[in-house]
N, CA, C and O atoms as CSV, one atom per row, in Angstrom:
chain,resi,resn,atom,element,x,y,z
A,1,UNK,N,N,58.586,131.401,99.642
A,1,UNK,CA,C,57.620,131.230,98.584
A,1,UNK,C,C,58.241,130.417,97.457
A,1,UNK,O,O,59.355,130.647,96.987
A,2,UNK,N,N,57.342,129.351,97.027
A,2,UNK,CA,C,58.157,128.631,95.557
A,2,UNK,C,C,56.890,128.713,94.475
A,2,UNK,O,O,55.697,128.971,94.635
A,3,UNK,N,N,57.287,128.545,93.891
A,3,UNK,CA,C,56.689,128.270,92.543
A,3,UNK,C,C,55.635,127.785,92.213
A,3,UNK,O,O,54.631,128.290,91.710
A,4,UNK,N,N,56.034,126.145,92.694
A,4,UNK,CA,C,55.605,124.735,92.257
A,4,UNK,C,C,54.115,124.553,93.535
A,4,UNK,O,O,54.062,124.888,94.718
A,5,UNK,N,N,53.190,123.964,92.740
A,5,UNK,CA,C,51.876,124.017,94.279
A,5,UNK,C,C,52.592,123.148,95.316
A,5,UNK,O,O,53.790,122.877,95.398
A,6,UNK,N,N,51.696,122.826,95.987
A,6,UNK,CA,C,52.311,122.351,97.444
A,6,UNK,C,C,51.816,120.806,97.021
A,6,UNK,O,O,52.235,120.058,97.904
A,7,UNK,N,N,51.046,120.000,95.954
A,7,UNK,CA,C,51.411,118.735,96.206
A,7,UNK,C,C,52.190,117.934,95.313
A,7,UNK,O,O,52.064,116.723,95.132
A,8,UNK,N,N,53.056,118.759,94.737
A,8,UNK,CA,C,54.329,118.550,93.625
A,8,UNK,C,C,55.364,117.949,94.556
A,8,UNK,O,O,55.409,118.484,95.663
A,9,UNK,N,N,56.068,117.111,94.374
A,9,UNK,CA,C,57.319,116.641,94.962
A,9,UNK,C,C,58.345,116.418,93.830
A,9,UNK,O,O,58.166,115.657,92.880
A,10,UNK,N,N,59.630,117.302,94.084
A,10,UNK,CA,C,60.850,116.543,93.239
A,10,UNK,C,C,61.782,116.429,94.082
A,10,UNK,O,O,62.157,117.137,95.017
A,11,UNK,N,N,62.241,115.122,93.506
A,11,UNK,CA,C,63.716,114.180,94.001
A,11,UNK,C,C,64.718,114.940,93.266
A,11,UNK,O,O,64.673,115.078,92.044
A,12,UNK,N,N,65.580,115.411,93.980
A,12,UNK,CA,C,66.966,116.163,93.021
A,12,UNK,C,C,67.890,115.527,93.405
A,12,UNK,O,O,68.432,115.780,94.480
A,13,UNK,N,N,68.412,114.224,92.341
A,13,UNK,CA,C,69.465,113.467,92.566
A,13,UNK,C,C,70.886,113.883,92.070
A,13,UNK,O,O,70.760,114.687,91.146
A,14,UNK,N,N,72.317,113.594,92.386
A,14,UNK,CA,C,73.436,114.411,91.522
A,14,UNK,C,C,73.640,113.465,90.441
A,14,UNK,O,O,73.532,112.280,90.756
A,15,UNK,N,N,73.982,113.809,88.918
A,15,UNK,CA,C,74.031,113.064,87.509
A,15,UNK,C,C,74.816,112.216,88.447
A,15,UNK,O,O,73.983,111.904,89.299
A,16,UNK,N,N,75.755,111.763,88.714
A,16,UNK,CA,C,76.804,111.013,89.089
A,16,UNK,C,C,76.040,109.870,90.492
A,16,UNK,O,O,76.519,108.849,90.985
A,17,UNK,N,N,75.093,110.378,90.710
A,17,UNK,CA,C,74.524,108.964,91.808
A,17,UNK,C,C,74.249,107.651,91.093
A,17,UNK,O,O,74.185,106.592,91.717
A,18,UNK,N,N,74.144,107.705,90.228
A,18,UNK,CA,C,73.471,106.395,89.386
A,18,UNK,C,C,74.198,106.011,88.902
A,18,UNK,O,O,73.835,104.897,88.525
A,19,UNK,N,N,75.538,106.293,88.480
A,19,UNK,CA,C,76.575,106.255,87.757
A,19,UNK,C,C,77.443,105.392,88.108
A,19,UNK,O,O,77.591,105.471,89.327
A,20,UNK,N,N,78.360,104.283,87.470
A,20,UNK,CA,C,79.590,104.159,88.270
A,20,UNK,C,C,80.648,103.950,87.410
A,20,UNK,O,O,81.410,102.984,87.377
A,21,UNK,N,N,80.626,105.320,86.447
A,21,UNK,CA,C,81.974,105.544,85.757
A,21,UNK,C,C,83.285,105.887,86.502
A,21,UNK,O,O,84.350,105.274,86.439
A,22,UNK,N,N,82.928,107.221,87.368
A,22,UNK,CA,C,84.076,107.364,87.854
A,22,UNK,C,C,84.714,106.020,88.645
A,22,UNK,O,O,85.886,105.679,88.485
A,23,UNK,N,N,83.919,105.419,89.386
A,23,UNK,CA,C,84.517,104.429,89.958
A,23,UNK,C,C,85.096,103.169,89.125
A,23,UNK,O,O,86.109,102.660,89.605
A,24,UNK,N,N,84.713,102.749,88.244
A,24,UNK,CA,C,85.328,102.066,86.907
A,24,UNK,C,C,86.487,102.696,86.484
A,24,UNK,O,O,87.477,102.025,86.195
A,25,UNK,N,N,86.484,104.031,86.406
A,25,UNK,CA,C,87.673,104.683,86.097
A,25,UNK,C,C,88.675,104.427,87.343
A,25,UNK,O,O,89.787,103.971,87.075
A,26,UNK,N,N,88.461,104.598,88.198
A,26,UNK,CA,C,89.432,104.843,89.190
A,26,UNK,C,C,89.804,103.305,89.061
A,26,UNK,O,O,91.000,103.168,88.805
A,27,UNK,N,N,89.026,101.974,89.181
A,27,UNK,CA,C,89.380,100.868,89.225
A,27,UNK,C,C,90.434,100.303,88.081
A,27,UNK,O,O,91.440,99.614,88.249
A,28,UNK,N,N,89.928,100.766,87.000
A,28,UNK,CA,C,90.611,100.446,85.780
A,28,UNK,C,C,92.264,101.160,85.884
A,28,UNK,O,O,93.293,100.676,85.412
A,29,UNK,N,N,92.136,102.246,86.536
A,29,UNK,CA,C,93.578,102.823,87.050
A,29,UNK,C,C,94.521,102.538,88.114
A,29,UNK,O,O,95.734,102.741,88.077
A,30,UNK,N,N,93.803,102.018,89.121
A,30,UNK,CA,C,94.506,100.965,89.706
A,30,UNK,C,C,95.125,99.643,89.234
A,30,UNK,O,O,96.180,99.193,89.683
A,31,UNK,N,N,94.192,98.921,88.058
A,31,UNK,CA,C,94.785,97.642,87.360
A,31,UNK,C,C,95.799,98.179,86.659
A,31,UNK,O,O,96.761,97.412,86.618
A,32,UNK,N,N,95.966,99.207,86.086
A,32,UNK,CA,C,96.969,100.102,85.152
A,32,UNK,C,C,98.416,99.978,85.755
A,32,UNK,O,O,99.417,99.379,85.362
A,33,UNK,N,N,98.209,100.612,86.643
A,33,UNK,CA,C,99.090,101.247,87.627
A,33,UNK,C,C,99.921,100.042,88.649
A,33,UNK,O,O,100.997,100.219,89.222
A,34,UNK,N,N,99.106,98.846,88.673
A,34,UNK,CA,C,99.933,97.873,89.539
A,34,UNK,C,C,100.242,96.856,88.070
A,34,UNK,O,O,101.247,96.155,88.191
A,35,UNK,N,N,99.675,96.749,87.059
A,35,UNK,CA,C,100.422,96.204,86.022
A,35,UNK,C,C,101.595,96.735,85.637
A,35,UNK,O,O,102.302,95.963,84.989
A,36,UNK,N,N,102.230,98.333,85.927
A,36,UNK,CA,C,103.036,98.984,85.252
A,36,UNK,C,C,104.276,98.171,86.478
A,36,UNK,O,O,105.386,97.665,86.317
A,37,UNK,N,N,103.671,98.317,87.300
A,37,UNK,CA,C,104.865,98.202,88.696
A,37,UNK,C,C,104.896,97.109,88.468
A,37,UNK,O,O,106.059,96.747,88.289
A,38,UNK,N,N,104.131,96.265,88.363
A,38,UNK,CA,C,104.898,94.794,88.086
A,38,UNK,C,C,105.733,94.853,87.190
A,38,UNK,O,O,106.781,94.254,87.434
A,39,UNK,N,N,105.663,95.339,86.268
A,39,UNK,CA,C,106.672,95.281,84.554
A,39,UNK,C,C,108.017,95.937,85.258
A,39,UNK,O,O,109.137,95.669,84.825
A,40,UNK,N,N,107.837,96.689,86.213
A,40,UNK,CA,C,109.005,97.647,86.822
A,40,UNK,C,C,109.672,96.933,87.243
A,40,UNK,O,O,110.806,96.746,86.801
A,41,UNK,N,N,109.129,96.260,88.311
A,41,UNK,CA,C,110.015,95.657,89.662
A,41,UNK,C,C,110.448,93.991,88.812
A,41,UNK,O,O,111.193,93.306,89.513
A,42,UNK,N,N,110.115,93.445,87.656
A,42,UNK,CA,C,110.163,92.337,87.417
A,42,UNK,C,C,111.955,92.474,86.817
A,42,UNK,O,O,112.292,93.151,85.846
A,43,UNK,N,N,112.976,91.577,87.760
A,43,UNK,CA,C,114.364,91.765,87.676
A,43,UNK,C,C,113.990,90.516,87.678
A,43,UNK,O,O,112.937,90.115,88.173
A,44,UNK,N,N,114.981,89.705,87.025
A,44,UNK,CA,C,115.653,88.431,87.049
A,44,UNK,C,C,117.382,87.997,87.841
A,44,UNK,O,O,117.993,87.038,88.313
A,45,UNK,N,N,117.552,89.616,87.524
A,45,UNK,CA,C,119.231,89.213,87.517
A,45,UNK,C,C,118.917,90.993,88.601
A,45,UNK,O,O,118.226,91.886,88.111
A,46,UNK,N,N,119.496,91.118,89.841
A,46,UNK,CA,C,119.616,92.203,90.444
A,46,UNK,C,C,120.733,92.583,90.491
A,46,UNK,O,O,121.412,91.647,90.912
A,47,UNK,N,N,121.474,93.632,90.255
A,47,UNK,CA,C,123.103,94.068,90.413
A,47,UNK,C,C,122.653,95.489,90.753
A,47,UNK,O,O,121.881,96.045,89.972
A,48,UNK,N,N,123.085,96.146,91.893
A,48,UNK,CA,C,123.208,97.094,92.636
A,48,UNK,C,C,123.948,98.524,91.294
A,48,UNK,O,O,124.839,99.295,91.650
A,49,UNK,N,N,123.510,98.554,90.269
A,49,UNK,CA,C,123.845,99.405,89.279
A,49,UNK,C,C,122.477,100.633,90.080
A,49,UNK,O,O,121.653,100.406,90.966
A,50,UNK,N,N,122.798,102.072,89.175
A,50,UNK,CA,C,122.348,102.633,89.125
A,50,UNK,C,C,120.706,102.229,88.057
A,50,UNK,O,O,119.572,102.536,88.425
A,51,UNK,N,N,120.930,101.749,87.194
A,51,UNK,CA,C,119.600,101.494,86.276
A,51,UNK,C,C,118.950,100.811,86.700
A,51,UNK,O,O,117.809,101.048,86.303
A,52,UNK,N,N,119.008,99.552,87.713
A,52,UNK,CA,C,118.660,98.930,88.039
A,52,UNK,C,C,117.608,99.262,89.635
A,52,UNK,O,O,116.482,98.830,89.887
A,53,UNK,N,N,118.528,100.198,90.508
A,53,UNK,CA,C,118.017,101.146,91.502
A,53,UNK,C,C,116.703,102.109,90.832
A,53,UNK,O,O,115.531,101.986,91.187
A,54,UNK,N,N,117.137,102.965,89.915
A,54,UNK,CA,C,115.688,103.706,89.687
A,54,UNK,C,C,115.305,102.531,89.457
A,54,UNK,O,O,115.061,101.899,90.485
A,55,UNK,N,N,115.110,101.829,88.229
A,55,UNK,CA,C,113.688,100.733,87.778
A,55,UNK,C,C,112.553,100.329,89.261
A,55,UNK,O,O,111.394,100.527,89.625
A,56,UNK,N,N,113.649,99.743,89.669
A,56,UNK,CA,C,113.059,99.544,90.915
A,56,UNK,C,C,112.316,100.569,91.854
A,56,UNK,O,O,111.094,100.540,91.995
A,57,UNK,N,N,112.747,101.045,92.186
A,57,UNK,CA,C,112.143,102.370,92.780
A,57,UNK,C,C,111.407,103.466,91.880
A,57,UNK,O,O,111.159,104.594,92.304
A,58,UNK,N,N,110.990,102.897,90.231
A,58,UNK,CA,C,109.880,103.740,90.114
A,58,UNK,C,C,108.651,102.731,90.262
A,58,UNK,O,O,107.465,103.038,90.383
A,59,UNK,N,N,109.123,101.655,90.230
A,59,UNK,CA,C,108.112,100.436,90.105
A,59,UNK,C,C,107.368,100.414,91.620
A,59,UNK,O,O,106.208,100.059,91.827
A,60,UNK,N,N,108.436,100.935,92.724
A,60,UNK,CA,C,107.534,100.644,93.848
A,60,UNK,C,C,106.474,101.778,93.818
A,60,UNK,O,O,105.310,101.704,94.212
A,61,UNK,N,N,107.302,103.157,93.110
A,61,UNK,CA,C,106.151,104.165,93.659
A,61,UNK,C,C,104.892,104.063,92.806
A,61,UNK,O,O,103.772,104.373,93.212
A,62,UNK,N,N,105.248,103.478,91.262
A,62,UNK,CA,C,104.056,102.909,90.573
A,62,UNK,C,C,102.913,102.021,91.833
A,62,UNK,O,O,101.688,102.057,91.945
A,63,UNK,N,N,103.941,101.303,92.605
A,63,UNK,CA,C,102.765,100.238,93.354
A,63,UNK,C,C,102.005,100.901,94.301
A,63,UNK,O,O,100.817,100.691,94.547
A,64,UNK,N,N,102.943,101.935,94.969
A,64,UNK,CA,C,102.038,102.885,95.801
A,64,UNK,C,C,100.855,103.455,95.616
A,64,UNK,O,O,99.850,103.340,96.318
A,65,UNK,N,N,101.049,104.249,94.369
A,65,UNK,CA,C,99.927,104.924,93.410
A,65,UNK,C,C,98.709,103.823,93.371
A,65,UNK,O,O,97.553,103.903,93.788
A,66,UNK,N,N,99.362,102.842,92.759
A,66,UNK,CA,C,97.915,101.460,92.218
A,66,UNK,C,C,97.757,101.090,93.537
A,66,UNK,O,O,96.563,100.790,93.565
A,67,UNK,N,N,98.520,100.789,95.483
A,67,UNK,CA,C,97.576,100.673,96.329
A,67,UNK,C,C,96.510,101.503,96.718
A,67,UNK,O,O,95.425,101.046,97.077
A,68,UNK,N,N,96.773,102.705,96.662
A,68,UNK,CA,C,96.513,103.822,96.874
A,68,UNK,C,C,95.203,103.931,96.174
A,68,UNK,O,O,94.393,104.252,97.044
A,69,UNK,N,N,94.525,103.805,94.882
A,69,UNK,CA,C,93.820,103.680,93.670
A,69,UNK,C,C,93.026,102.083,94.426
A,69,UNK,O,O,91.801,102.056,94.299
A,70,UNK,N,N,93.388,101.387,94.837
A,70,UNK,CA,C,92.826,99.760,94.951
A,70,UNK,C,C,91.951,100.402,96.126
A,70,UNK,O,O,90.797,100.824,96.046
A,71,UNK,N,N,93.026,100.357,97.536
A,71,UNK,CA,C,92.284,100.879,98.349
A,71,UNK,C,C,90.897,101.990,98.772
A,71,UNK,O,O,89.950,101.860,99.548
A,72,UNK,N,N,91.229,102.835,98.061
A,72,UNK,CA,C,89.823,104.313,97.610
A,72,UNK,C,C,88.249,103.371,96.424
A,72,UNK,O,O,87.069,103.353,96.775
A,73,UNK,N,N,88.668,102.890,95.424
A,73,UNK,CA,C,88.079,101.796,95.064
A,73,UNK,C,C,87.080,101.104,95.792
A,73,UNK,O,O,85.850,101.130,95.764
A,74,UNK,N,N,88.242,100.237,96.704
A,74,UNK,CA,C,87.025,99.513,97.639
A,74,UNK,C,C,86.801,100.224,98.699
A,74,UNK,O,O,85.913,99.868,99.473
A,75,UNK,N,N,87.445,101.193,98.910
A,75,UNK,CA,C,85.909,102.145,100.080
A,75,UNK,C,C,84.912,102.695,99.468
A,75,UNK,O,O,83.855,102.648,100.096
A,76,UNK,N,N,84.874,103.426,98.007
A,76,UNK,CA,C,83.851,103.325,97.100
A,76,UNK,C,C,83.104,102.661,97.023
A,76,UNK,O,O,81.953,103.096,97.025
A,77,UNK,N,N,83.390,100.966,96.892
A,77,UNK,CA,C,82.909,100.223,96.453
A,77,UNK,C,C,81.363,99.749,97.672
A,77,UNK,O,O,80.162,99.656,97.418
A,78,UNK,N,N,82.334,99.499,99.300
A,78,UNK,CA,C,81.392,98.998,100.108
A,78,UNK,C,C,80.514,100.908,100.070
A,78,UNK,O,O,79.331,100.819,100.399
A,79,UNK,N,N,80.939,102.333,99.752
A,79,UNK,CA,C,80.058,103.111,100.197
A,79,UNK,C,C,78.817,103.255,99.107
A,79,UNK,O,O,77.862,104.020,99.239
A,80,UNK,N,N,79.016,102.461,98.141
A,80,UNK,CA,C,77.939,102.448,96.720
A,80,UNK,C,C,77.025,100.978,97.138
A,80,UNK,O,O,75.952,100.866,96.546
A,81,UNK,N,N,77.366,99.979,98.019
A,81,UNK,CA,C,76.640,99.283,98.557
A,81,UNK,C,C,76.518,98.309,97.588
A,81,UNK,O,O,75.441,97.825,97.240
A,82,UNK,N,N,78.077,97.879,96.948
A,82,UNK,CA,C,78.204,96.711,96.038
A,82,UNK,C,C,78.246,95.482,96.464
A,82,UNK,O,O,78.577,95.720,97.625
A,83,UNK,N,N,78.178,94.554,96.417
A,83,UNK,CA,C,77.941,93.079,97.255
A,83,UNK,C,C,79.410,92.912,97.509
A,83,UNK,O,O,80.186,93.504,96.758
A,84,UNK,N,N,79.810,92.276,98.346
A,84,UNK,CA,C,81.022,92.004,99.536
A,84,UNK,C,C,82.293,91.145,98.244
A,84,UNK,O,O,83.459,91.012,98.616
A,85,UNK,N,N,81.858,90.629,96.758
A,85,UNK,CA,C,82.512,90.244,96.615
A,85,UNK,C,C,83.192,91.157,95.574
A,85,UNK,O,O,84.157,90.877,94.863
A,86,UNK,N,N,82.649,92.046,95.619
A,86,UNK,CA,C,83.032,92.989,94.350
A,86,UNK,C,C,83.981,94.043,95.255
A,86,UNK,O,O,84.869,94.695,94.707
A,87,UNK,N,N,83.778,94.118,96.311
A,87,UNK,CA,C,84.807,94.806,97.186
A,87,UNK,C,C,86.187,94.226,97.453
A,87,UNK,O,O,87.195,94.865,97.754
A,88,UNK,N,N,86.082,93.044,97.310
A,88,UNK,CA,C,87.069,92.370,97.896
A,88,UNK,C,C,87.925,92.008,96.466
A,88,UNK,O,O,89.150,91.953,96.577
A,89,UNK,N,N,87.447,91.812,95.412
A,89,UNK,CA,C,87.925,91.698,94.165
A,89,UNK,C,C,88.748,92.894,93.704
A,89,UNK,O,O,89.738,92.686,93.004
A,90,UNK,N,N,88.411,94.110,94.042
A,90,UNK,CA,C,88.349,95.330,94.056
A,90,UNK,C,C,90.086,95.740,94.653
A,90,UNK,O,O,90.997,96.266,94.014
A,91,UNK,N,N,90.066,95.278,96.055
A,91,UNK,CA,C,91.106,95.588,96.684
A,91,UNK,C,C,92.235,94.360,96.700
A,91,UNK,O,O,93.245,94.323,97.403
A,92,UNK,N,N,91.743,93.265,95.633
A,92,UNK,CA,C,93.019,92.262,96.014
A,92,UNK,C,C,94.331,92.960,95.304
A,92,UNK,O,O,95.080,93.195,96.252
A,93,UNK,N,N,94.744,93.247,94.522
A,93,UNK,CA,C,95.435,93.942,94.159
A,93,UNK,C,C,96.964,94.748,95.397
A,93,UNK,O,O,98.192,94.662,95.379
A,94,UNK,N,N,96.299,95.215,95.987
A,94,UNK,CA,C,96.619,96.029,97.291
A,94,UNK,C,C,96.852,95.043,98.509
A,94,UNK,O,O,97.629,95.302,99.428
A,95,UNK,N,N,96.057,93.824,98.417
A,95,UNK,CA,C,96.341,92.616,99.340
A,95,UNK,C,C,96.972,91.726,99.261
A,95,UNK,O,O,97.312,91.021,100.211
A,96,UNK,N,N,97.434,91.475,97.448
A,96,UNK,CA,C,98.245,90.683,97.280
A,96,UNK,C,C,99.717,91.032,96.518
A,96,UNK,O,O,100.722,90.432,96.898
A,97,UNK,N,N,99.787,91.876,95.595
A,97,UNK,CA,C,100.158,92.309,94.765
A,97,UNK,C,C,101.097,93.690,95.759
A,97,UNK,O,O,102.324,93.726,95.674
A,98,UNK,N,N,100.697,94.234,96.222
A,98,UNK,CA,C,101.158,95.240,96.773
A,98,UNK,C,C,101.979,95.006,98.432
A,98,UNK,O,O,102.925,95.601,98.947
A,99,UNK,N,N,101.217,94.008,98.857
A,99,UNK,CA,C,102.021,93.561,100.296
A,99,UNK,C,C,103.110,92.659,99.937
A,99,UNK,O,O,104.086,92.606,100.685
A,100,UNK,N,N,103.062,91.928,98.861
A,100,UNK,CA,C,104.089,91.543,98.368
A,100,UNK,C,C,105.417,92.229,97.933
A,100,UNK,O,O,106.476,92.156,98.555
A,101,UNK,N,N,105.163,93.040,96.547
A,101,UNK,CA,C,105.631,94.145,96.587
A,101,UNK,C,C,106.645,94.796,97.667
A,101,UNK,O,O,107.841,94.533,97.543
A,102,UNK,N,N,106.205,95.658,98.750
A,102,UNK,CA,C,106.568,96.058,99.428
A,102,UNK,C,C,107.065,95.580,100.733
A,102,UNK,O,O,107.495,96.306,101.631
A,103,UNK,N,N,106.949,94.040,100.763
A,103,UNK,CA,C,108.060,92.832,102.127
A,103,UNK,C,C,108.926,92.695,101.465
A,103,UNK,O,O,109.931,93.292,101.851
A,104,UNK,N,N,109.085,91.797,100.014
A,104,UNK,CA,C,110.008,91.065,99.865
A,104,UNK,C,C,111.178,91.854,99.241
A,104,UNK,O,O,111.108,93.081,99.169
A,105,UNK,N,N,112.104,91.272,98.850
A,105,UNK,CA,C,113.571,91.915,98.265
A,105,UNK,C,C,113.966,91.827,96.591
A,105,UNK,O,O,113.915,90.821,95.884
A,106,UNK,N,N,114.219,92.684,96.349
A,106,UNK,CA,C,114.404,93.163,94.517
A,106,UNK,C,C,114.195,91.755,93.768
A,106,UNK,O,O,113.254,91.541,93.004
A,107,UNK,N,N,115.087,90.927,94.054
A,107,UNK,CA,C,115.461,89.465,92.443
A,107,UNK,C,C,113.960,88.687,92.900
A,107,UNK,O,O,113.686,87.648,92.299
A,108,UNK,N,N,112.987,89.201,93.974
A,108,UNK,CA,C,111.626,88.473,94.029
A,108,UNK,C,C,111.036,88.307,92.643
A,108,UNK,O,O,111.324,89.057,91.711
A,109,UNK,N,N,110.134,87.211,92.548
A,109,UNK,CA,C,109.227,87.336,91.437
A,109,UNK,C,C,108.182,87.294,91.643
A,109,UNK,O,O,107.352,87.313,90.735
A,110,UNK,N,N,107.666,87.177,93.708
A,110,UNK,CA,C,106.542,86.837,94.109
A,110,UNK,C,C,105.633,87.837,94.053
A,110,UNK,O,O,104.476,87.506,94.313
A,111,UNK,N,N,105.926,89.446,93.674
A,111,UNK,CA,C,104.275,90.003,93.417
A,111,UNK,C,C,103.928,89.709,91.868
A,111,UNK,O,O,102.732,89.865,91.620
A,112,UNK,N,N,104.863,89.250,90.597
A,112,UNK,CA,C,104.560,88.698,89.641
A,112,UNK,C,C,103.390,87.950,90.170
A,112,UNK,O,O,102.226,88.343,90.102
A,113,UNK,N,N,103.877,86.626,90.803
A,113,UNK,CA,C,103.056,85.720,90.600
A,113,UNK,C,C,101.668,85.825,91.226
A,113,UNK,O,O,100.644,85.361,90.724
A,114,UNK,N,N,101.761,86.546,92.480
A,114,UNK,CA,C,100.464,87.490,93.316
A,114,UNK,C,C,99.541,88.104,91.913
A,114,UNK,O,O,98.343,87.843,91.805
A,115,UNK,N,N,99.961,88.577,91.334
A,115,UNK,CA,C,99.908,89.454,90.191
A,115,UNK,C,C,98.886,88.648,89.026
A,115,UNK,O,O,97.784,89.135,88.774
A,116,UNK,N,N,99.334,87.431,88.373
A,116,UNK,CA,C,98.509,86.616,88.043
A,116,UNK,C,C,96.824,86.028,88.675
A,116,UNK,O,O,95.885,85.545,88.042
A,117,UNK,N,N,96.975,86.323,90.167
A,117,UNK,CA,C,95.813,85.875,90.541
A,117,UNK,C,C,95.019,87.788,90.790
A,117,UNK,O,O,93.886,88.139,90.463
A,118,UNK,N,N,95.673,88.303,91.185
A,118,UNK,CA,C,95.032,89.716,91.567
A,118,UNK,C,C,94.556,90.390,90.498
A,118,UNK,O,O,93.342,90.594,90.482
A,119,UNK,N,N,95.353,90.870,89.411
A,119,UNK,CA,C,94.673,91.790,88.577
A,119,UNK,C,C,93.562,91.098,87.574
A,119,UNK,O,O,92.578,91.707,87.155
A,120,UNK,N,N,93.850,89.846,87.285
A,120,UNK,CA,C,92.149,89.166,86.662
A,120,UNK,C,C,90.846,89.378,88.156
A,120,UNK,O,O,89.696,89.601,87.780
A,121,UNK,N,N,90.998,89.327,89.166
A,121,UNK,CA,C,90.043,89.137,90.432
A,121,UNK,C,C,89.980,90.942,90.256
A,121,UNK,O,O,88.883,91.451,90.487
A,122,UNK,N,N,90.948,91.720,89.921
A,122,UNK,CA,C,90.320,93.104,89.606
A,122,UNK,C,C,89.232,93.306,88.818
A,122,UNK,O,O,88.091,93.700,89.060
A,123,UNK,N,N,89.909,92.892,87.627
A,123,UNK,CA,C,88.842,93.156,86.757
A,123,UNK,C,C,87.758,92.578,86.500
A,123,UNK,O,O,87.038,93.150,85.681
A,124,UNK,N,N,87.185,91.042,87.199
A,124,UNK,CA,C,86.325,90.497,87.470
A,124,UNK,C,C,85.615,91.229,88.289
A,124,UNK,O,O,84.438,91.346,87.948
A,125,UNK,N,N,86.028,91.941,89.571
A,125,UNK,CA,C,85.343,93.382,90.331
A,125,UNK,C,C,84.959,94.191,89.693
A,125,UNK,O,O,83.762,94.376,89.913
A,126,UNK,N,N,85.562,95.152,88.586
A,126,UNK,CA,C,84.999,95.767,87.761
A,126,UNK,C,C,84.472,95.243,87.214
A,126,UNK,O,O,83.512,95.074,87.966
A,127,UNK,N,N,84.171,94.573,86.077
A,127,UNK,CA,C,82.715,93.817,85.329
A,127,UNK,C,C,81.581,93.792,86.506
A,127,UNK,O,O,80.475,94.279,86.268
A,128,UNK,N,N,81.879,93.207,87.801
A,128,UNK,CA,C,80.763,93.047,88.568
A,128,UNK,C,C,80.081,94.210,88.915
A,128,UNK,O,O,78.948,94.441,88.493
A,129,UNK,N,N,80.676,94.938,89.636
A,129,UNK,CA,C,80.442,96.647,90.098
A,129,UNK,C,C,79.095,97.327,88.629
A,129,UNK,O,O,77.897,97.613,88.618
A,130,UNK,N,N,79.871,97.314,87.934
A,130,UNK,CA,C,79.371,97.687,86.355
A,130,UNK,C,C,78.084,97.220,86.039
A,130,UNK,O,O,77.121,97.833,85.578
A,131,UNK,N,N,78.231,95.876,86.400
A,131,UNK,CA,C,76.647,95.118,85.846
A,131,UNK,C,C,75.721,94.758,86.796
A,131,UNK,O,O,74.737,94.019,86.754
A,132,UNK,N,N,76.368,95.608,87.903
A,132,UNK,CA,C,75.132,95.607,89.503
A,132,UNK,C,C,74.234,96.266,89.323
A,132,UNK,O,O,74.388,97.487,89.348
A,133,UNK,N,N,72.847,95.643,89.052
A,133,UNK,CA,C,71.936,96.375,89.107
A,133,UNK,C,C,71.387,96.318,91.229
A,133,UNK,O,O,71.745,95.427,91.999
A,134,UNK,N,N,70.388,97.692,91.656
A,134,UNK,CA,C,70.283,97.132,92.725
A,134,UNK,C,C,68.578,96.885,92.400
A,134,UNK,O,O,67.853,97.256,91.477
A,135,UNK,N,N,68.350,96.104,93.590
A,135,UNK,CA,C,66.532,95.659,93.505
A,135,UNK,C,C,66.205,96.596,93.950
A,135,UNK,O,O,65.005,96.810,94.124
């Protein structure tokens, strides 16, 4: 037995369907998080010191965290049914920035420079995501 007569219909949507804060959040924490690791891992001069070992190795696990954050992002992204380029903007980060990262060897500067093209193509994903309306 309910309440409501029988030719009443309600849609019970969750606050958060319409929304795409959390996912802005999570995105914006991924750009965070692989900007920090870049600042980490960026050596000029490598010498097998102890200070030099952590830096490095907090910078990678910083990068882990921000692939980790890129990747969840853009499975968000294609499961919210954002257009293909906002996904892909989404996860460059993790494609460029992070595979870099994690091949090459300490005195690299190449996820720097990965880095320059990835985290603006992030946040160009976020603005997009944000201002998607759907038809």
């Amino acid at each position: 037995m309910t309440n409501s007569p029988s030719d009443e219909r309600y849609v019970v949507r969750p606050w958060w369907r319409g929304r795409a804060l959390h996912w802005a959040l999570l995105v914006g924490a991924s750009i965070v998080l692989t900007g920090i690791s870049l600042e980490r891992t960026m050596l000029f001069v490598y010498e097998p010191v102890p200070e030099f070992v952590e830096r490095l190795r907090i910078g990678r696990l910083f990068m882990l965290a921000g692939s980790a954050a890129s990747i969840a992002a853009a499975v968000w992204s294609q499961i919210r049914q954002y257009p293909l380029w906002v996904t892909i903007c989404v996860a460059a980060p993790v494609a460029l920035v992070g595979m870099a990262t994690m091949v090459t060897t300490p005195p690299s500067l190449m996820p720097q420079v990965f880095g320059l093209v990835a985290l603006p193509a992030a946040f160009a994903g976020l603005i997009g995501g944000v201002t998607f309306k759907r038809a």
